[in-house]
N, C-alpha and C positions, 0 to 999 in steps of 0.2 A: 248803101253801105259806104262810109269812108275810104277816099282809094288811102290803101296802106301809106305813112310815113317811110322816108328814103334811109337806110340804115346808118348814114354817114351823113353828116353835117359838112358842108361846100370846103371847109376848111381842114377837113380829117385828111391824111394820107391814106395811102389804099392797104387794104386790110392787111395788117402781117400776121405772122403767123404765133400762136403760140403752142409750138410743138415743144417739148420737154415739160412743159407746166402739166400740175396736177392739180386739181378746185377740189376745194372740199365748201360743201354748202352746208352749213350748220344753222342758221335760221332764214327761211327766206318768205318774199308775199305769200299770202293765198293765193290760191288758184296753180293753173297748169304753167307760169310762167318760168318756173324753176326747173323743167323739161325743154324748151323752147331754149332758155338760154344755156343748159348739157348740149344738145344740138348746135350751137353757134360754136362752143366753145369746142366740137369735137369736129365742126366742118373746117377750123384753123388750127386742127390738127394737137390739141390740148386732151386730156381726159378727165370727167368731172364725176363727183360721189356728190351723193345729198344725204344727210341723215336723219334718218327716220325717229322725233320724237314721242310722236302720236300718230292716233290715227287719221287726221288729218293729212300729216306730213305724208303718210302710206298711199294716202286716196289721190293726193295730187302729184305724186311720182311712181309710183307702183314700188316693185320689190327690187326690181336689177340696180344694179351699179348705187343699192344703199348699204349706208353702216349703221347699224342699229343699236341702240347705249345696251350695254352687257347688264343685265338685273340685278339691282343693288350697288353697282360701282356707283362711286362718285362721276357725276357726270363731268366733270369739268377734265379729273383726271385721267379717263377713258377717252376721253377725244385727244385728247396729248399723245394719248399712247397712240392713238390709231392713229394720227398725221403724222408721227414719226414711222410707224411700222409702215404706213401705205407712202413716204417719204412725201408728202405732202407739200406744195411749192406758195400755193393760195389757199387762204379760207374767206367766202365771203360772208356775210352776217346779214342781215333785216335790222336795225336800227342796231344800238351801241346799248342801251342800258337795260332792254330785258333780262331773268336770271340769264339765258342760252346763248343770247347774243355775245352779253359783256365776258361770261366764263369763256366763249369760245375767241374773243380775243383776246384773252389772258392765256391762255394755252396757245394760241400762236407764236403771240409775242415772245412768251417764254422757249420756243424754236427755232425764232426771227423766220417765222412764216409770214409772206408779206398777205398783205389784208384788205377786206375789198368793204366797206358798210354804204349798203343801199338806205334809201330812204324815198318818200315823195319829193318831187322837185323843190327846190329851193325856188324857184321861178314855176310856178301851179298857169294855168294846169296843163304845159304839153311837156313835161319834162321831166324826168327819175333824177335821184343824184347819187353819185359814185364818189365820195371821200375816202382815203387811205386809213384814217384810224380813226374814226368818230364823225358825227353831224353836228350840225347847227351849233350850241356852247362847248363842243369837243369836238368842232374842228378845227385843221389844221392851217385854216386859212389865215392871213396876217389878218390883223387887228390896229395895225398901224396904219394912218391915213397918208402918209407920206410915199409910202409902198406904192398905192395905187397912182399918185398923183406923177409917180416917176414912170409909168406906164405910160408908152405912147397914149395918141390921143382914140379915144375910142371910135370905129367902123361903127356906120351909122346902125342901129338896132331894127332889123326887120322882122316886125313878128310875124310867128311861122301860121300857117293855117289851124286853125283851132282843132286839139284829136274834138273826139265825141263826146258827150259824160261821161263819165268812168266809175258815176256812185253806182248805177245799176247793177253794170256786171260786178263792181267790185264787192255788194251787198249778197250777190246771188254765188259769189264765190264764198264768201264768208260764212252763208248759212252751209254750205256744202261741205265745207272745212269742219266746223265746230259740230256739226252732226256726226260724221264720219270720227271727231275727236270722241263724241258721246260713247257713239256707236260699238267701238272697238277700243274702250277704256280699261279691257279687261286683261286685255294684250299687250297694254303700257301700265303696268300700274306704278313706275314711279316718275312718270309725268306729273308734273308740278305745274298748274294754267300761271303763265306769265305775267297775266295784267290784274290790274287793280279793280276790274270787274267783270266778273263770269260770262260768261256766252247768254245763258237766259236771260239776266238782267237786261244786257246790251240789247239780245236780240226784242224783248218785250218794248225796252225804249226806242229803237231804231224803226219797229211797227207804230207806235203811237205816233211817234214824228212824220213817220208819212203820210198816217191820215189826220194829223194837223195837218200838213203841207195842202192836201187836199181841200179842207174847210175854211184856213185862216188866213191864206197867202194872201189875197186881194186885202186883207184888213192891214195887215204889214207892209204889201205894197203903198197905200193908201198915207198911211204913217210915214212912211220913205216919203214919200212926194210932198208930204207938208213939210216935210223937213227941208228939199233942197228947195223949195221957193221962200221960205222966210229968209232975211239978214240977220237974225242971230247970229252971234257965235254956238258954234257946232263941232264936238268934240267926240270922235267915235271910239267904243271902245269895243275892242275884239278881243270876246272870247274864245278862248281855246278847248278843245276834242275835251273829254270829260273822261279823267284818266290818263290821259296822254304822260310818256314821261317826261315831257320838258316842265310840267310843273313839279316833280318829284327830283328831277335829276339837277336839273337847270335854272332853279330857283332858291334860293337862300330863307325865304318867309313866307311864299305864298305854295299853301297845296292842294286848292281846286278852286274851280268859279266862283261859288258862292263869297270866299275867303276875298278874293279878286276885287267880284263887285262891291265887296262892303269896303275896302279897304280907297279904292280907287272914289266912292260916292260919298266916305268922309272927306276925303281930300277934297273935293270939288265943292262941297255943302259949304268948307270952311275957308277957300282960299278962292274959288272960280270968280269972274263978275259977274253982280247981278242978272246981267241979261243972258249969259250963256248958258246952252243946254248939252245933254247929251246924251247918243243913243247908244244904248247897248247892244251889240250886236252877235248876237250866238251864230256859233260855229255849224257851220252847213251839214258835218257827222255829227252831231254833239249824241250821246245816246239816251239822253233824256233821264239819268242819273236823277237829276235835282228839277224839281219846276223851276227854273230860272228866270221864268218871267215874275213868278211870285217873288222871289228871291228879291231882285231887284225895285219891285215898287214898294215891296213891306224898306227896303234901305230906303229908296229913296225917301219914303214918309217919315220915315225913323227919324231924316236928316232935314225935315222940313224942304226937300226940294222934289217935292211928287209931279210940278205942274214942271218940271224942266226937264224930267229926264222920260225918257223915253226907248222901251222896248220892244228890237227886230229880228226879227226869224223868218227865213228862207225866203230872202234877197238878197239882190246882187251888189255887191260890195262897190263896185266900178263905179255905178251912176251915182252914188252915193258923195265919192271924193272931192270931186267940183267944189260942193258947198261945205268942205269939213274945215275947219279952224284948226284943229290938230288931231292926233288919235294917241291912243294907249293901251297895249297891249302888255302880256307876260314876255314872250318871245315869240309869238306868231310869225311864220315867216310871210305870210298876208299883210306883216309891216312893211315886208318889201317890197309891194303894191303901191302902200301908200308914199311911200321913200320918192318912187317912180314919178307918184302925182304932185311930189311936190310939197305932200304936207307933213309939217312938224310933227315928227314922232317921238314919244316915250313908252324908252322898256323899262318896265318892271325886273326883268330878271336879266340873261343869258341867255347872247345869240351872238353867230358867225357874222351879223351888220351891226355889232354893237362896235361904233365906229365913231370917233368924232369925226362931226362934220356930214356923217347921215342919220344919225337920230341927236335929239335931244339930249344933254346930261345936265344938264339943270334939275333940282329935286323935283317930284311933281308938285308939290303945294307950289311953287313958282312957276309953273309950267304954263300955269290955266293964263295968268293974264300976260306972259310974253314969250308964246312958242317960237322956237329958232324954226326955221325952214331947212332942208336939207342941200348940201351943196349937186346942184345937178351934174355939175362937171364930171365929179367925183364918183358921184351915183352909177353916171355912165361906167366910167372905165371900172368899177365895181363890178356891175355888172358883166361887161364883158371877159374881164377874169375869169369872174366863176360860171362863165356859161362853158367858156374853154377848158377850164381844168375840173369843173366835178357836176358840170349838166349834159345828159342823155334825150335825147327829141323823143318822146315816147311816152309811154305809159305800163304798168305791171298788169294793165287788168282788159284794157279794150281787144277783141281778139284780132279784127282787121289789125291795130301795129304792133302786137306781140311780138311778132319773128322778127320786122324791123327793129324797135326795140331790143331787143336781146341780142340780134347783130351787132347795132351800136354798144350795145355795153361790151360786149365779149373784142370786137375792137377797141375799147378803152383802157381794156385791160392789158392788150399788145403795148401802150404805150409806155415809153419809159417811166418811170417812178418822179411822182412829183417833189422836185427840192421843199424839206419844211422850213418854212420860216416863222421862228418861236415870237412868243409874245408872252410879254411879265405874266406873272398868273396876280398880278394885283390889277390887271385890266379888266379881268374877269369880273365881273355885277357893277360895273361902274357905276350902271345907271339908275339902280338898286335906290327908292327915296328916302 
């Protein structure tokens, strides 16, 4: 077993207290972590509620210290009510744009309850992230590159010891949750499922993809390897979770992979040089929604570039960079990987490093024959910013650093409130082609 991660980062002061606050959890991960962190939050002397949507929510908190939506109320305006009657001081959320998440930070906001939106790390994978009022294209981070570059010079970057996988348990939490949601659907019945694809579908693709994983990985490893020993130009392209809402919330034109690949495999059919290729690369959750390897070789023939392009699935991203010529993504923050490595990035949509000077903004039909590189300088103190102001050493799902984890977050929360520093909302989709 993993010895547990340290609650506190070298650079945190020591825990303070949050005695007067009152958390109200209104969407949070699967699994048992939203207990773990009521305990951190009650060992600094705060008191915490979680509300119980479903039966899910019921399985992985039980019944104490929940509020449960009143039958038939408007959900959005019942939680209003109840964080004014229970005087509520925080609410925190599970991503920003589900119906529960975004309603329960419009009912804050309209109390000036201040607000907590968890996410996966911005920096994957030993890290959660903690923003005051949104993620990734809402949040509050500057967007101006001047910003950063007036930051000291950035402490050198030591990366932490790797947690363990996290798809396991976070897969075995998932089936437990959405059974438990089945289970006891009788008990909620004006629960409404938040995502864009049902528990079944997910869970049927989420099986097929494992025993792909089991049969075909060696053939895709194999594919990778010819890839980084040619000199081609080599251009990656990362798709994103299948469903996820950064293509619904966070994007202006594109709204799923398939849309993505075709769009991204005209560009390059018609503008790339002759000699470059490029591999597609599916997202390590994807839930198997679409055959997306069909997808992409029926495009790419479409576009008469079948011998160039090239389809990956469940491989590792990293060894991959060395040989890449640029990449392109929607808003992955797996761009900020490639940022890291050095190579030329283009977004599609709406992200928190949509930044001159660390991705591309040149159209993509001009991208293919002269990608900008990212300034590393910058990258750095980037980085170091948002490791300090909205990254957590941890993870929601591995159980060795749970209580670490939820420590650190529940100390994040001590901390005073981050000054916003705005940005035009015509910065927003700059990179948009």
């Amino acid at each position: 077993m993993d010895k547990p991660a340290p609650a506190l980062r070298l650079s945190d002061p020591a825990p303070a207290s949050l005695a007067g606050r009152r958390f109200v959890m209104a969407t949070m991960p699967v699994g048992p972590f939203s207990r773990r962190l009521a305990e951190a939050i009650h060992e600094r002397g705060g008191e915490a509620k979680r509300v119980l949507t479903n039966g899910g929510d019921r399985l992985d908190w039980g019944a104490n210290d929940a509020l449960r939506p009143r039958h038939g109320a408007d959900w959005g305006e019942w939680l209003e009510a109840e964080l004014r009657s229970w005087r509520a001081t925080d609410v925190i959320t599970m991503g920003d744009f589900n119906r529960y998440s975004a309603r329960a930070l419009t009912a804050a906001k309209a109390l000036k309850v201040r607000t907590h939106v968890l996410e996966q790390g911005y920096l994957r994978p030993n890290w959660i992230t903690c923003e005051p009022c949104g993620v990734n294209a809402n949040s509050t981070l500057p967007r101006d590159p001047a910003f950063y570059r007036r930051l000291p010079p950035a402490p050198p970057f030591i990366a932490p010891e790797n947690i363990s996988p996290i798809t396991p348990p976070e897969a075995i939490d998932n089936i437990l949750y959405f059974s438990a949601v089945a289970a006891l659907d009788a008990f909620f019945p004006d629960f409404v499922y938040p995502h864009a694809f049902t528990f079944p579908q997910q869970f049927v693709g989420h099986a097929a993809r494992a025993f792909g994983k089991l049969v075909k990985r060696r053939q895709y490893e194999a594919r990778q390897t010819a890839l980084m020993q040619s000199t081609d130009p080599l251009f990656v392209v990362l798709l994103q979770r299948e469903g996820d809402s950064q293509f619904r919330a966070h994007s202006s034109y594109i709204g799923d992979n398939p849309t993505l690949i075709e769009n991204v495999i005209t560009s390059f059919a018609a503008h790339a040089p002759a000699e470059a290729r490029i591999a597609v690369r599916n997202h390590p959750l994807d839930p198997a929604i679409f055959n997306l390897r069909a997808v992409t070789e029926q495009a790419a023939e479409r576009h008469g570039v079948a011998e160039r392009v090239v389809y990956l699935d469940y491989t590792a991203l990293a060894p991959l960079l060395p040989a890449a010529t640029g990449a392109v993504t929607l808003n992955s923050t797996a761009a900020i990987t490639t940022i890291e490595f050095g190579v030329p990035t283009k977004l599609l949509g709406r992200a928190l490093f949509d930044i001159e000077g660390l991705v591309d903004r040149q159209p993509l039909d001009r991208f293919w024959a002269n990608p900008v590189k990212p300034d590393q300088d910058l990258f750095e103190r980037f980085r170091s910013y948002i490791l300090q102001e909205t990254q957590i050493f941890g993870n929601f799902f591995n159980v060795a650093h749970m209580a670490a984890t939820a420590g650190g977050l529940a100390d994040h929360f001590a901390r005073p409130p981050r000054a916003i520093v705005g940005f035009a909302a015509t910065d927003r989709g700059a990179n948009a082609a």
